[in-house]
DSSP file (Angstrom, degrees, kcal/mol; ACC not computed):
  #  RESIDUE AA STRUCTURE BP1 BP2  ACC     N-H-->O    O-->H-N    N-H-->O    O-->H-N    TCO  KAPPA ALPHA  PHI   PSI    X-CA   Y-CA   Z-CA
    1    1 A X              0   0    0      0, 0.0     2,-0.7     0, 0.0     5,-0.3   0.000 360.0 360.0 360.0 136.6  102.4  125.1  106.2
    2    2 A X  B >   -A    5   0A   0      3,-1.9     3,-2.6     1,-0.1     0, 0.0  -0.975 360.0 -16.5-136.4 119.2  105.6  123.4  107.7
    3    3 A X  T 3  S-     0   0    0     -2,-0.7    -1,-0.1     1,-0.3     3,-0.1   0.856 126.0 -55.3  61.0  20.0  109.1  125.1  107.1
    4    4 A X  T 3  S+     0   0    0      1,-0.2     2,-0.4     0, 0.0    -1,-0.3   0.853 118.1 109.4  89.2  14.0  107.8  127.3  104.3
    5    5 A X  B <   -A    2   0A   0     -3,-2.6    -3,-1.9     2,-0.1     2,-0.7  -0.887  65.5-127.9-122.4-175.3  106.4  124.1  102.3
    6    6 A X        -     0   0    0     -2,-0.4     2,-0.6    -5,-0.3    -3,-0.0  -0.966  16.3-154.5-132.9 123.7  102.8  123.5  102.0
    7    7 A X        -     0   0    0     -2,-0.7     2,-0.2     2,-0.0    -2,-0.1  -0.856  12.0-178.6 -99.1 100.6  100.9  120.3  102.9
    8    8 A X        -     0   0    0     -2,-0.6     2,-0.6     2,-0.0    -2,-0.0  -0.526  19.5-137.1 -90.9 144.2   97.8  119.2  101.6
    9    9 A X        -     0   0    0     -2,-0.2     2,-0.7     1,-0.0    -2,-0.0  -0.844  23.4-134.4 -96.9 121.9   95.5  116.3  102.2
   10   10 A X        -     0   0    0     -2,-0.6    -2,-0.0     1,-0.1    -1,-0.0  -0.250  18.3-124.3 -93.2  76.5   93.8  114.5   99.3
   11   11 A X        -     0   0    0     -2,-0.7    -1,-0.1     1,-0.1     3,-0.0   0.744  21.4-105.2 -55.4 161.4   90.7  113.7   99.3
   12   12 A X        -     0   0    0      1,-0.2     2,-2.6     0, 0.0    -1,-0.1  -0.058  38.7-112.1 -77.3 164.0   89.3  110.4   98.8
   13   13 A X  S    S+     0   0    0     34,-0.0     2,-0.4     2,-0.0    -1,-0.2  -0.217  71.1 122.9 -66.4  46.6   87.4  109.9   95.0
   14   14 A X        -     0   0    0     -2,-2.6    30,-0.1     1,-0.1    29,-0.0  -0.966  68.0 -83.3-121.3 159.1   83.5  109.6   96.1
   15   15 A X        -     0   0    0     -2,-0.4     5,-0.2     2,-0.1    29,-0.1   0.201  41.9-106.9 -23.8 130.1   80.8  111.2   95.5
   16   16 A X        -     0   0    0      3,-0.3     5,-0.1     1,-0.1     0, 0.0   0.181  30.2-128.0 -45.3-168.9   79.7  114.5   97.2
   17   17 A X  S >  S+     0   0    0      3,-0.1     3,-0.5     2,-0.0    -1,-0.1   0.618 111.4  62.6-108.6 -29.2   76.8  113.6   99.7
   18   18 A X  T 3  S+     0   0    0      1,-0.2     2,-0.6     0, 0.0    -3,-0.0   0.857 113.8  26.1 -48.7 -64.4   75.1  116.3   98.0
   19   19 A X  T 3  S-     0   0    0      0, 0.0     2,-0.5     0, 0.0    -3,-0.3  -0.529  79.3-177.5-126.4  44.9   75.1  114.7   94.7
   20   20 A X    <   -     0   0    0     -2,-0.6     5,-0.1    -3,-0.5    -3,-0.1  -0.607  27.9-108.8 -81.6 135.0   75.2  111.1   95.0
   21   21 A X     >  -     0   0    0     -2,-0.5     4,-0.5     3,-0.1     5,-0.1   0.288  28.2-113.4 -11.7 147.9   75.4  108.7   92.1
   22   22 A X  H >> S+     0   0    0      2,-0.2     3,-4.3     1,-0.1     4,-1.3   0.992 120.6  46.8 -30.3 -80.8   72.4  106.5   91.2
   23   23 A X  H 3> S+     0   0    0      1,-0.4     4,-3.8     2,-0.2     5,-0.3   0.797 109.5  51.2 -35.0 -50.2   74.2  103.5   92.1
   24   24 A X  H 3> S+     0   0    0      1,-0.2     4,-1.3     2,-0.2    -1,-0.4   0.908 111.6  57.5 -67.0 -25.6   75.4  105.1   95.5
   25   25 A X  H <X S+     0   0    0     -3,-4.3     4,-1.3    -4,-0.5    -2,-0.2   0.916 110.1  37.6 -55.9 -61.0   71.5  105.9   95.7
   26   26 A X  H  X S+     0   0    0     -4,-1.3     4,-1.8     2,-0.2    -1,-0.2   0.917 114.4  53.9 -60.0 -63.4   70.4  102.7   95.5
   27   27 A X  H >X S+     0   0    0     -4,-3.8     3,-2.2     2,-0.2     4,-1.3   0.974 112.2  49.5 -38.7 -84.8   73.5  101.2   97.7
   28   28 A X  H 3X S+     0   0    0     -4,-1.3     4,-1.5    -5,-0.3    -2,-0.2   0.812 106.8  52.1 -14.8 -55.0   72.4  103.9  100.6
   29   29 A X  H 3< S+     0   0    0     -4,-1.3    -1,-0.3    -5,-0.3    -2,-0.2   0.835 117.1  45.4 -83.3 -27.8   68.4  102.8  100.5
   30   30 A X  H << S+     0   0    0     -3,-2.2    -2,-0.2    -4,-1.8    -1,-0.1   0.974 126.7  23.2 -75.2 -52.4   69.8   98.9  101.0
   31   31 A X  H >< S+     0   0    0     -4,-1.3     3,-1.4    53,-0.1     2,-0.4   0.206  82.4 123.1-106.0  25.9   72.2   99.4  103.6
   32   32 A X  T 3< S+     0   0    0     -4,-1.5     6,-0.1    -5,-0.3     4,-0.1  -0.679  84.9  10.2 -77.6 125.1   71.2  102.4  105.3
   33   33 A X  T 3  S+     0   0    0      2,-0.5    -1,-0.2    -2,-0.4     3,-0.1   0.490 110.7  70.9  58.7   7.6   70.8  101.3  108.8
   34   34 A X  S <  S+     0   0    0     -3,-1.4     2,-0.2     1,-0.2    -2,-0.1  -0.185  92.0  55.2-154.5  64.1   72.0   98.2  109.2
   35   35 A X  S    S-     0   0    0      2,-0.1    -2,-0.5    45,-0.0    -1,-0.2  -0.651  96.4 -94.6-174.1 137.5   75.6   98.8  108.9
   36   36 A X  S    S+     0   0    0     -2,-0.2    -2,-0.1    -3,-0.1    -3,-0.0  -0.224  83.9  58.8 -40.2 163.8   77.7  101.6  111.4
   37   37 A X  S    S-     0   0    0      4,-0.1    -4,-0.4    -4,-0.1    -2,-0.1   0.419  76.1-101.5  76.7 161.0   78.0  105.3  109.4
   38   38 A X     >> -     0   0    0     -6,-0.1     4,-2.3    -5,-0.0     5,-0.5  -0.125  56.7 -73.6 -81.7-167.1   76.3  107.7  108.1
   39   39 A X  T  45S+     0   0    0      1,-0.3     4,-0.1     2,-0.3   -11,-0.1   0.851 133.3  42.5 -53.9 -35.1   75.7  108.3  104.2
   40   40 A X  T >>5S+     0   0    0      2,-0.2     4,-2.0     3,-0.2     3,-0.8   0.873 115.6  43.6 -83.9 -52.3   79.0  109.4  103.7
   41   41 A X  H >>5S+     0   0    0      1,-0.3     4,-1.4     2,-0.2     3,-0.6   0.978 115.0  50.3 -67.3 -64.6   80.8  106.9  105.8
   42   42 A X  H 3X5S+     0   0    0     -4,-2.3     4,-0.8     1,-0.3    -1,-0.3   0.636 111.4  50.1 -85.6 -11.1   78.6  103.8  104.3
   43   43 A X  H X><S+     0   0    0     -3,-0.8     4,-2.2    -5,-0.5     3,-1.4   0.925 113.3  55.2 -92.7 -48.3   79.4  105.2  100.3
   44   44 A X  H <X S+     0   0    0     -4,-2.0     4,-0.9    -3,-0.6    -2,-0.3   0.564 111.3  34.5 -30.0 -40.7   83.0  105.1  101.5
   45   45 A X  H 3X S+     0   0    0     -4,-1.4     4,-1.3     2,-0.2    -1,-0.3   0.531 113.2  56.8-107.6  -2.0   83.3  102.0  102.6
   46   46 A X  H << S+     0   0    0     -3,-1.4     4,-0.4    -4,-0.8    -2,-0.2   0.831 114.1  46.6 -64.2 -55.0   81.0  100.4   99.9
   47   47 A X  H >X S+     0   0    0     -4,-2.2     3,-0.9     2,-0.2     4,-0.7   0.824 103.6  56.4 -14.9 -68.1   83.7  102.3   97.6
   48   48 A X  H >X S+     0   0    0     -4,-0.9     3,-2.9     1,-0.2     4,-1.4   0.994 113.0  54.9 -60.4 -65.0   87.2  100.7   99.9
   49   49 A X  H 3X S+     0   0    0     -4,-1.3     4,-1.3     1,-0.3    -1,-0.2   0.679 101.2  46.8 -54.8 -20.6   85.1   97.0   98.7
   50   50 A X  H <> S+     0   0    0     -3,-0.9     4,-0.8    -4,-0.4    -1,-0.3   0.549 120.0  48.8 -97.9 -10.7   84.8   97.3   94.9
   51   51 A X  H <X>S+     0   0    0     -3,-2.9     4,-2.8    -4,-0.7     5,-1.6   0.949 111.9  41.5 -92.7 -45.0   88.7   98.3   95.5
   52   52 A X  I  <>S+     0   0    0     -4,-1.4     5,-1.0     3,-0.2     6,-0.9   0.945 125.0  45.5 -58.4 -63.9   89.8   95.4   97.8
   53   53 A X  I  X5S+     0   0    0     -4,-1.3     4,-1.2    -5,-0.3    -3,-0.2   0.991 127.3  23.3 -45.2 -63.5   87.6   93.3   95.2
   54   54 A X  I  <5S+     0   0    0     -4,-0.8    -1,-0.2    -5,-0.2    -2,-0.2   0.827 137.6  27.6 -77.9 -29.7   88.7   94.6   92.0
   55   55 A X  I  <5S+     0   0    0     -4,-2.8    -3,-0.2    -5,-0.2    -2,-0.1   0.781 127.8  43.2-117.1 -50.5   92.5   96.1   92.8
   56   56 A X  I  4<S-     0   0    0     -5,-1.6    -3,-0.2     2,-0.1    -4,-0.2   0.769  92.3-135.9 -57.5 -40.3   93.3   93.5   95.9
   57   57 A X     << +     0   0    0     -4,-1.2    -4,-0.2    -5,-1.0    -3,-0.1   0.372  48.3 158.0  91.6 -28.1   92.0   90.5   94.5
   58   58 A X        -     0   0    0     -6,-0.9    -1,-0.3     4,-0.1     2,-0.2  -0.236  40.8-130.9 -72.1 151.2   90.3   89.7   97.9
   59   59 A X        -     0   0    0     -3,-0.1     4,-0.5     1,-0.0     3,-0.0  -0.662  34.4 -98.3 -97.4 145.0   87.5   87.3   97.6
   60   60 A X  S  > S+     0   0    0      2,-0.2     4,-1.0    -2,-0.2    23,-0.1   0.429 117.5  59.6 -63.4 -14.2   84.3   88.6   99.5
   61   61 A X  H  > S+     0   0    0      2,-0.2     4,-2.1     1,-0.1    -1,-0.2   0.950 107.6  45.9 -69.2 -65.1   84.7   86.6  102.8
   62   62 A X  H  > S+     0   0    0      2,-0.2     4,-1.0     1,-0.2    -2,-0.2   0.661 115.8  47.3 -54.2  -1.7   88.2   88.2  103.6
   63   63 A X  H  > S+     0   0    0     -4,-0.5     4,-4.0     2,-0.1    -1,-0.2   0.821 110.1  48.8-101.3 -43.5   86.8   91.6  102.7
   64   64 A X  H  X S+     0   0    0     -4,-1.0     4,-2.3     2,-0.2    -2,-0.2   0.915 116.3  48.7 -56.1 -50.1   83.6   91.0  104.9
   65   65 A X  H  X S+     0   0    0     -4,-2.1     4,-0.8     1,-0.2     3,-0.3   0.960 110.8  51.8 -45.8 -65.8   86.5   89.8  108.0
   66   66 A X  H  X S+     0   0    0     -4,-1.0     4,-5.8     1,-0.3    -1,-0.2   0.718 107.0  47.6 -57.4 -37.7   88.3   92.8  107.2
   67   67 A X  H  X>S+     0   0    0     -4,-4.0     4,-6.4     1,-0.3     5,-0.8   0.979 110.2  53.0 -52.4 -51.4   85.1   95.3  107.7
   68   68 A X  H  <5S+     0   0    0     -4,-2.3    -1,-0.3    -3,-0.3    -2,-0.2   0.723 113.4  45.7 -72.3 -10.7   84.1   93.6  111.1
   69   69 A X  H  <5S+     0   0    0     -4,-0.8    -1,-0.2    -3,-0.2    -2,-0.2   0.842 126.6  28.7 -79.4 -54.6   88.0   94.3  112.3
   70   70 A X  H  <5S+     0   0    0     -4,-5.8    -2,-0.2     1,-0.2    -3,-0.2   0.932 132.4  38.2 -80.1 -29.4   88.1   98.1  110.9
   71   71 A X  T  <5S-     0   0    0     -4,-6.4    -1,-0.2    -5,-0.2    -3,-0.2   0.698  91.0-131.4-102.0  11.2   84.4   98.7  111.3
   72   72 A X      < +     0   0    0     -5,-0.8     2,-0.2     1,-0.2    -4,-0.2   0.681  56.8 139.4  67.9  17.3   83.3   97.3  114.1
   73   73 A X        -     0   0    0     -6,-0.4    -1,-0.2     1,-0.1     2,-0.2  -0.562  58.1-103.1 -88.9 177.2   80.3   95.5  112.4
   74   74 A X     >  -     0   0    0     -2,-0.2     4,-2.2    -3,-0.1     5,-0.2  -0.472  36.3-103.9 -92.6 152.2   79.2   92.3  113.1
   75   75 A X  H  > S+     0   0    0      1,-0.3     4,-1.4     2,-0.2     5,-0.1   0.890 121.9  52.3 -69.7 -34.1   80.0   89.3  110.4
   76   76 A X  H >> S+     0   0    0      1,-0.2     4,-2.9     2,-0.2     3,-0.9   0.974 116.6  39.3 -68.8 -41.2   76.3   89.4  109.0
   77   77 A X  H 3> S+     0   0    0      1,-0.3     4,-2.9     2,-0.2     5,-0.3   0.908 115.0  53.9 -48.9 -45.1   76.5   93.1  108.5
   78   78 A X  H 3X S+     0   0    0     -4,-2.2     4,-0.7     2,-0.2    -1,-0.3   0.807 112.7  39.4 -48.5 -48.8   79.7   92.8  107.4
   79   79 A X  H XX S+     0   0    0     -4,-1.4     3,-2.7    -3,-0.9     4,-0.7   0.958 112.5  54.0-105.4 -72.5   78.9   90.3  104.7
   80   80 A X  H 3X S+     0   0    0     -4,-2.9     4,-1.4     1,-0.3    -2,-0.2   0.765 112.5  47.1 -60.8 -20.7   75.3   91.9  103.4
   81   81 A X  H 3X S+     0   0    0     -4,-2.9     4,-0.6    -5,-0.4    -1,-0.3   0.978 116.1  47.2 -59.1 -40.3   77.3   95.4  102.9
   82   82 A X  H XX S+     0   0    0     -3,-2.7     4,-2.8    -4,-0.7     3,-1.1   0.952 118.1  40.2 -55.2 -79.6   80.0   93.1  101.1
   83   83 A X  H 3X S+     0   0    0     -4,-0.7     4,-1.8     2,-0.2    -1,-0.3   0.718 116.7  48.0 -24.8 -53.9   77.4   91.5   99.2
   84   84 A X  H 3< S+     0   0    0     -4,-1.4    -2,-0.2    -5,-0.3    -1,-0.2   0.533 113.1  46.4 -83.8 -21.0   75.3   94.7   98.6
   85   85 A X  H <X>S+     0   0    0     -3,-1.1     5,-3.1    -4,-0.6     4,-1.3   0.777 115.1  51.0 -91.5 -54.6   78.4   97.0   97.3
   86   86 A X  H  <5S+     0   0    0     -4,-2.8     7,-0.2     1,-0.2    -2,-0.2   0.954 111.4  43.8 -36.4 -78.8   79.3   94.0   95.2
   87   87 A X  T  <5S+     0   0    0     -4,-1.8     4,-0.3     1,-0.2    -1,-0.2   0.834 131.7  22.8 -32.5 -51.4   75.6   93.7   93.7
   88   88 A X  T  45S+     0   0    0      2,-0.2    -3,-0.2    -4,-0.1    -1,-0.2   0.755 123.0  33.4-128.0 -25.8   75.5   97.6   93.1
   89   89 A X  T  <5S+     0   0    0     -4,-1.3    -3,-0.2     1,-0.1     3,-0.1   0.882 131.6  24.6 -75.9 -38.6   78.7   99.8   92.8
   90   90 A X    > < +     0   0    0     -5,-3.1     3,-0.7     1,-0.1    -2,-0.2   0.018  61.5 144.8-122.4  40.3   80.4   97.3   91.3
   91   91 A X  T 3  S+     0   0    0     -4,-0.3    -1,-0.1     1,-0.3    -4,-0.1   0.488  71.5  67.0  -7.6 -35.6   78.8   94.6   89.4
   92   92 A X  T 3  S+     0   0    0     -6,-0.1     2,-0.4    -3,-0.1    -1,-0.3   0.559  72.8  97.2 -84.0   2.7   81.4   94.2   86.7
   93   93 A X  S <  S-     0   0    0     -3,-0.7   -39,-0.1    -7,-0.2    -3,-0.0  -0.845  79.5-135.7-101.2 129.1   83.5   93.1   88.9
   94   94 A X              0   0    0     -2,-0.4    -2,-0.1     1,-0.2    -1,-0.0  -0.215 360.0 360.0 -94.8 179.4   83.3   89.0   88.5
   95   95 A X              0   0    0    -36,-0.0    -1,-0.2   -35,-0.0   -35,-0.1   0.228 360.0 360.0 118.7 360.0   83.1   86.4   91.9
């Protein structure tokens, strides 16, 4: 609470860790371990790509740059999460 108003954070739209999606299931058993995070972090940022894809417009090389600048992975990592989120969160999404 600041100055009598009340602040709140909102938290981002994915799946509990508890209760993940098929799709997120599936995503998780491909890239689990061979991209930085844990389950949470890796549905999260599989999630940020079908948004950069779908809402951004970015073509899957600039989204693959961007991960290896914010996550610290490496370009191949970079690209087969890219690749792998593409394939299985978001599919409908054309490119």
């Amino acid at each position: 609470m600041l100055g009598g108003t009340v602040v709140a954070a909102a938290a981002p739209a994915v799946a509990h860790p508890d209760s993940p999606t098929p799709e997120e299931v599936n995503f998780l058993n491909v890239v689990r371990g061979t991209f930085p995070g844990d389950d949470r972090q890796l549905v999260e940022t599989g999630e940020q790509v079908c948004t950069l894809l779908a809402w951004a417009g970015m073509p899957e090389p600039a989204v693959s740059d961007l991960l290896v600048t914010q996550k610290g992975a490496t370009p191949e990592q970079a690209g087969n999460l890219v690749r792998v989120a593409h394939d299985i969160i978001c599919p409908y999404i054309p490119g």
